[in-house]
N, C-alpha and C positions, 0 to 999 in steps of 0.2 A: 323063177325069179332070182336074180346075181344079187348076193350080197351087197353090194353098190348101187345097186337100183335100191335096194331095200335102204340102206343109208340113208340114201338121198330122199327118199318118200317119207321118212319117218324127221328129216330134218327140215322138208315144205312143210309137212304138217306143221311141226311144234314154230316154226317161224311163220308161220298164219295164224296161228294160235296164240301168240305171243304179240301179233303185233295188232288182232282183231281189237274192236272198243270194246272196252270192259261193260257188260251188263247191269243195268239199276241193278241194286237192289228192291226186292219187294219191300212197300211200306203196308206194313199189316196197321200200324196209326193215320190214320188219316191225318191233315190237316184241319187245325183249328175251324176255318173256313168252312171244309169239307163236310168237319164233323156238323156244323150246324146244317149245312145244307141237306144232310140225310137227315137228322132228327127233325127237321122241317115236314121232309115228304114220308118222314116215320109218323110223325102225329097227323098231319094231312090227310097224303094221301092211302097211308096204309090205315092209317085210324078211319078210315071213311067205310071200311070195311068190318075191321077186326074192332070199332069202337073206339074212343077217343081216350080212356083209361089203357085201351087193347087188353080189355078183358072180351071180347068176343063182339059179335054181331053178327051180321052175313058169313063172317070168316071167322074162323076158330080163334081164340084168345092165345095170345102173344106173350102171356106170363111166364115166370119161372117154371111155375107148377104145369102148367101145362105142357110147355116143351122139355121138360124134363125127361129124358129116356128114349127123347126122338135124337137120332145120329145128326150131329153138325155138320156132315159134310149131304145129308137132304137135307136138311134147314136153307142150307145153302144154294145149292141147286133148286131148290122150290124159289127162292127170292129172286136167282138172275134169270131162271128159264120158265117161271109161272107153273100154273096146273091147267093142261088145256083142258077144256070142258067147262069150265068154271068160269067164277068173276079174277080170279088170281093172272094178273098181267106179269108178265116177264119183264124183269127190269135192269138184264143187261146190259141194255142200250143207254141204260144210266149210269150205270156204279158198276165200280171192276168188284171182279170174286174177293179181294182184300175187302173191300170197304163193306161188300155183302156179310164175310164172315165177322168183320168187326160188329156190323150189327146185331148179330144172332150170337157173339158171345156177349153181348151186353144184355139182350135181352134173355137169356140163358140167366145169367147171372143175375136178374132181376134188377137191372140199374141202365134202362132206356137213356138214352141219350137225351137228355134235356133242350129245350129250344130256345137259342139264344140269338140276338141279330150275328147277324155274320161278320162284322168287324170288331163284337163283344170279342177282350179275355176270358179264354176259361175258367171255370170254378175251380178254386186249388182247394 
């Protein structure tokens, strides 16, 4: 490979590079909106399972205490790709891996996401 091949390959690249669209940012917060519509299908449809406190039922309890010491990046993976075998539905087809792991640190943290209508202000 010539010198000037090489030049010129390393100056396509950084000039496609430079002029590609720049990338979102990931939003690890959801939106206002957003957020009510998973604490929606958090007390819903996940509480149809796990209990409507999401201290347990069919599906193991969704507390602090309980998920405590379980890794967040399974937490996660269990909420967008389910547990086959089971009642646990995959719910990638709903919500991006952000909005999943937003979930699981709220509920991590002991502070579910509250249900509010969907054009409500949040709680400050």
């Amino acid at each position: 490979m010539t010198r000037a091949w090489r030049g010129a390959t390393v100056n396509m690249l950084a000039a496609a590079l430079l002029s590609a669209p720049a990338m979102a940012p990931a939003q690890p917060t959801p939106t206002h909106a957003r957020q009510a519509q998973l604490a929606h299908w958090l007390r819903d449809d996940c509480g149809a399972c796990h209990g409507m406190t999401l201290r347990g039922g069919l599906g193991p309890p969704l507390t602090r205490e309980a998920l405590a010491g379980k890794p967040p990046e399974s937490l996660v993976a269990t909420v967008l790709y389910g547990r086959p075998g089971t009642a646990m539905p995959p719910w990638h087809p709903f919500m991006t891996q952000d909005e999943a792991q937003w979930l699981i640190e709220r509920l991590r943290a002991g502070d579910p996401p509250a249900v509010m209508p969907v054009n409500a202000a949040p709680a400050r």
